[in-house]
N, C-alpha and C positions, 0 to 999 in steps of 0.2 A: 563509508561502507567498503569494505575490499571484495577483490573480485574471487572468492571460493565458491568451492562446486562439491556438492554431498546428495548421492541420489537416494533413492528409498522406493519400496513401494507402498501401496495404497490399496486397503482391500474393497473389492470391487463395492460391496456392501456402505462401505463408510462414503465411496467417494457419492453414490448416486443416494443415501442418505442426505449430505452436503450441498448436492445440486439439486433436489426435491426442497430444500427449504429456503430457495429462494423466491419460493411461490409467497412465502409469506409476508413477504417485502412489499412495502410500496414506496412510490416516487414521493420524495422530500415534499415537505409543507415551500412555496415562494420558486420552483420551478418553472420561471414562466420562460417563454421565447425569450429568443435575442438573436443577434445577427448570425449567421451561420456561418461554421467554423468546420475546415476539411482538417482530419486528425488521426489518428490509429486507435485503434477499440480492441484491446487493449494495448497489445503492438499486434505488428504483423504478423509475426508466427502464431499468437495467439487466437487471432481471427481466420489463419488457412492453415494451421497445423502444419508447413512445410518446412522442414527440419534443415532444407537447403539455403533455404534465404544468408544472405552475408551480407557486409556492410558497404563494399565496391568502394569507399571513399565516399560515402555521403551520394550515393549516384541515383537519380533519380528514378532510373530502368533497374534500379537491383530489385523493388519491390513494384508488385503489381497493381493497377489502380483498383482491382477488386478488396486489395488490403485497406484500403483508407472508409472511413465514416465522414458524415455526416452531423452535427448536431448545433444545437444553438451555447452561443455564449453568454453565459446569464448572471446577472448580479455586477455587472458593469457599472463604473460610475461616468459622470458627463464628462470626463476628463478626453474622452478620444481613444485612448490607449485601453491596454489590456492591464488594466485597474479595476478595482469593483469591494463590493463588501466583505468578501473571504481570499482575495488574493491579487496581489500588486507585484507586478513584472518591472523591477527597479533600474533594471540595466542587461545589456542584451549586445551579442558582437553584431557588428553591422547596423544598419538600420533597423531601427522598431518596427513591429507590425504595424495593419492598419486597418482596422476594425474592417470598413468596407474589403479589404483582399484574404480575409479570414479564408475565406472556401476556397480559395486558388492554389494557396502554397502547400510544397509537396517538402517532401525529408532533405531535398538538396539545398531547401533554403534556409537561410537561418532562424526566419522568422515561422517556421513551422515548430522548432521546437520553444518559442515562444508562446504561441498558440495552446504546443500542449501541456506546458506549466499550467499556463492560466487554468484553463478545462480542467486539468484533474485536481490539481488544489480545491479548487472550487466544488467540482463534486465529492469531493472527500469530504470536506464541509457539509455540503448539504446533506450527505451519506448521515453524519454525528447527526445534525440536524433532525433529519427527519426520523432520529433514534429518542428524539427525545431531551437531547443535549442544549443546552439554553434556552429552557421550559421549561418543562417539567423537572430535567434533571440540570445540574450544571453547565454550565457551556463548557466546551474543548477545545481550546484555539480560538474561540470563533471572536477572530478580527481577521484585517485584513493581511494574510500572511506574504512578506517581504520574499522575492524572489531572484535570482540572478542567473543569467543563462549565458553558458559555453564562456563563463569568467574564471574559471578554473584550468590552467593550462595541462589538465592529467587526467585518465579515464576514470574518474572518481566526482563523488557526489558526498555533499556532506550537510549539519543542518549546525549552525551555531550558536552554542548557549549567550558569547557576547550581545551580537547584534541581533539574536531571535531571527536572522535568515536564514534561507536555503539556498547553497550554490550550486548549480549544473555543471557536471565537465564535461569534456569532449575528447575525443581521441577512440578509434574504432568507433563503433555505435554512439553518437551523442546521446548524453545519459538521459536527457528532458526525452528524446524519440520514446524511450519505453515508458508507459505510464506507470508502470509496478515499480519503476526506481523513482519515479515522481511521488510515489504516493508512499513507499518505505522512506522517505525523508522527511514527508508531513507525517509519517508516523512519528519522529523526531519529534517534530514541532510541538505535536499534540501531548507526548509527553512531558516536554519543558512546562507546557503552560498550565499542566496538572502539579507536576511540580518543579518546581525551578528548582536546577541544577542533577534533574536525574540522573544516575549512573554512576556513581562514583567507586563501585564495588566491581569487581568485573560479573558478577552474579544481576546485578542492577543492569550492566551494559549489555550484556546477555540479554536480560530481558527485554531492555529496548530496540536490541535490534532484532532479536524475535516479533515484537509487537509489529515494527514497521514492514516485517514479510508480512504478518497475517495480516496486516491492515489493506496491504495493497492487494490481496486475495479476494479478501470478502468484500470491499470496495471497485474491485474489478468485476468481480461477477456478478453484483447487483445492478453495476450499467449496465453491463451487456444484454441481461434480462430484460429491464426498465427499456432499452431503446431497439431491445429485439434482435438484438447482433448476439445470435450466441458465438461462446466460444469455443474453438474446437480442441484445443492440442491441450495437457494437463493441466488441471486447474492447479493443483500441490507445485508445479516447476514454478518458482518466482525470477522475473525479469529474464526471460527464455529470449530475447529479441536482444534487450542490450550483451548478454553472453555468449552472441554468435561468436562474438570475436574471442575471446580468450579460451572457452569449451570447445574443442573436438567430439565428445562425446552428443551423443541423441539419447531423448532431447537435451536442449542447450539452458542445464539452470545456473543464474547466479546458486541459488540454495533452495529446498525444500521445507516445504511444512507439513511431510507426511512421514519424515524419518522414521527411523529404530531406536534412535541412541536415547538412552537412559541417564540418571545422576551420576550415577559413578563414571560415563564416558566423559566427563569433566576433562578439557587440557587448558583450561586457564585463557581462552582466546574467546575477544565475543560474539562472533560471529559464527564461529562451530559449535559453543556453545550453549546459543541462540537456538537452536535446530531443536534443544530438549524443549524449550522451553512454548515454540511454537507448536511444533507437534500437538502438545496440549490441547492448546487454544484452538488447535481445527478442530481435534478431537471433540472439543467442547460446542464447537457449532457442529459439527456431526452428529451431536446427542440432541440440544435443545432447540436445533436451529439457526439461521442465521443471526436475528433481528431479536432474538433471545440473548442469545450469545453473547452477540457483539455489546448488548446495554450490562448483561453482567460485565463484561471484561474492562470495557471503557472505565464503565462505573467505578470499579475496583480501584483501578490505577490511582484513583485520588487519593486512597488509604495507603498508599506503598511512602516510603521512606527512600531517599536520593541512591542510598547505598543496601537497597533489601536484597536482601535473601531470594532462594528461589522456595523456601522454606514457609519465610514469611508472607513472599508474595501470595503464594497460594493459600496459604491461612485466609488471609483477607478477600482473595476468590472466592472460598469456597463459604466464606462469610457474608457476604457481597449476595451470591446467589439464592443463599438462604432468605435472605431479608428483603432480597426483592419480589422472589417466587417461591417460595416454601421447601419445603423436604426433599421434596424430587427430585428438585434443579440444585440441589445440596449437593445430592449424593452424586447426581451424573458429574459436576464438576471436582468433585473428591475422584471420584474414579478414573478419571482421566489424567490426573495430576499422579496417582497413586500406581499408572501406569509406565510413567512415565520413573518411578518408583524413585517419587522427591521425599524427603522421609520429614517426617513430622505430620505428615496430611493423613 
C-alpha cells in the first residue's frame, strides 16, 4: 500500500445513515473471553479525534492512556503465543509477546504491535464470520492467517500472493499500531483466498485496494459499537493514526472512501484509483446498511475474475444483490455504482 492522501467530503445525510446501521450488527457467533489485551480501538486519533497526536519515535507519552482499550484475545490456541484459529503471529523483532503481559504493553514496545495484528486479524474474521461466511455462505480466509511484524525495513505494509502472508513495516508510525492498515491487508488476504491471484488488471488492483479501505471501515466501526468505544474523528478518513507522519494536512488520511472521483478520473494508479471504486462500496452500506452490505459485497467477490473490470465487477454486484435480496437492494447497488458513473451498470 503506498502512502497517498485524497480528501473528499461526505454529506451529513449519508454519513449518519452509515453510523445508524450499525445498530444492526451483532457480535459474531464463538466470541467468547480470553486473556485481556491492552490495544488501540481503532487507533488513537480515532478514539480522541486529536488531530495533534505524532509519532515521537515510537514514545510512549506521545499518546494518552485514555487512547488505549481494553479487550479479550480469543480464538487462541494451546500454543502460548499469539496463535489461534484465524490468525498466527509468525515472527516478530525482539521478543514475542506473552499472553499473560497482553494488557501491560503500550506503542513503545514491540510486542504491542504484536498484540494488535493478532486482535484485528482475528476480529476481521470473526466480523466475515458472523456475516455469515463459512455457513451459510462460503468462508473468506477463514484459516489461520500468517502474520509478520516490524519485518519489513520501510514504512509500508503488504499482503503476499507467494506465501499467503501479511508483513508489518515500520518507520514513522509502525504500521501494525493502526488497526485500519492491519485490516486493509487482511483485506488482501481475503481477496486471495476468494480468488487466487487477484489483481492483475490495474482495474482489479483498484479494486482490491479499495476493498481493503472499506473493509477496515466497516470492520472498525462494528468493534467500536460491539465493545462501546465509539469513535470520534471521521469515519470515511482511513488509517488517520498511521498518516501522522507523512500528511501535514487535518485530518491526517492515508485515503478516503467518501470521495468525488468518478470513471473517467481514471490515472492508471491503484490506489487513486481505488477511491472510485470504494466510494461505491460506502455508498452501498449507506443505502442497505452495514451487515447488508457487507454480505452483498463479500459475496460478490467470488464471482469477480483475477484481472475484472470495474465494469464487470459491478455487473456481478449488482447481480450478487439481486439474488440475495431482491429488486430493492438491486437497484440501490446499481445506483451507487451508476454514481460513481462506471458505465455498463
Amino acid at each position: 500500500m503506498s502512502r497517498r492522501t485524497h480528501r473528499g467530503l461526505l454529506a451529513a445525510a449519508t454519513l449518519t445513515a452509515a453510523l445508524a446501521s450499525l445498530a444492526a450488527l451483532t457480535v459474531p457467533a464463538g466470541a467468547s473471553a480470553g486473556p485481556q489485551a491492552r490495544l488501540f480501538m481503532v487507533n488513537p486519533v480515532q478514539s480522541s479525534n486529536d488531530q495533534s497526536l505524532t509519532d515521537a519515535k515510537d514514545s510512549a507519552a506521545a499518546v494518552p492512556s485514555s487512547a488505549y482499550a481494553t479487550a479479550a484475545l480469543r480464538n487462541l490456541d494451546a500454543s502460548g503465543g499469539l496463535s489461534g484459529r484465524w490468525a498466527s503471529v509468525r515472527s516478530d523483532t525482539g521478543s514475542s509477546a506473552k499472553i499473560a503481559d497482553a494488557g501491560t504493553y503500550d506503542r513503545h514496545d514491540d510486542q504491542f504491535e504484536q498484540v494488535m495484528a493478532y486482535f484485528w486479524v482475528n476480529e476481521s474474521q470473526e466480523y466475515l464470520q458472523g456475516l455469515g461466511f463459512g455457513s451459510e455462505l462460503p468462508g473468506a480466509n477463514d484459516r489461520a492467517q500468517p502474520v509478520r511484524i516490524n519485518q519489513w525495513g520501510s514504512d509500508n505494509s503488504f499482503f503476499t500472493d507467494k506465501k499467503a502472508e501479511i508483513r508489518f513495516g515500520k518507520g514513522g508510525v509502525d504500521d501494525a499500531e493502526d488497526a485500519e492498515v492491519v485490516m486493509h491487508e487482511y483485506g488482501h488476504a481475503v481477496h486471495h483466498a476468494q480468488v487466487p491471484g487477484f489483481g492483475t488488471s490495474v482495474e482489479a488492483g483498484a479494486i482490491g485496494e479499495a476493498f481493503g479501505d472499506y473493509l477496515a471501515v466497516t470492520v472498525g466501526a462494528h468493534a467500536a459499537a460491539k465493545y462501546g468505544w465509539p469513535l470520534k474523528a471521521d469515519l470515511a478518513c482511513v488509517a488517520d493514526w498511521d498518516a501522522v507522519s507523512y500528511s501535514s494536512a487535518a485530518p491526517h488520511c492515508l485515503r478516503r472512501v467518501d470521495g468525488d472521483k468518478v470513471y473517467d478520473d481514471r490515472v492508471g494508479q491503484v490506489h487513486a484509483d481505488g477511491q472510485i471504486w470504494s466510494r461505491a462500496l460506502f455508498d452501498i452500506r449507506s443505502r442497505l446498511g452495514a451487515r447488508t452490505a457487507d454480505r452483498v459485497i463479500v459475496n460478490a467477490q467470488f464471482g469477480f475474475a483475477p484481472d475484472t473490470s470495474f465494469s464487470d465487477a459491478a455487473r456481478t454486484t449488482i447481480a450478487t444483490a439481486r439474488a440475495m435480496y431482491g429488486a430493492a437492494a438491486e437497484t440501490a447497488v446499481r445506483d451507487a455504482f451508476r454514481a460513481r458513473e462506471i458505465p455498463g451498470v
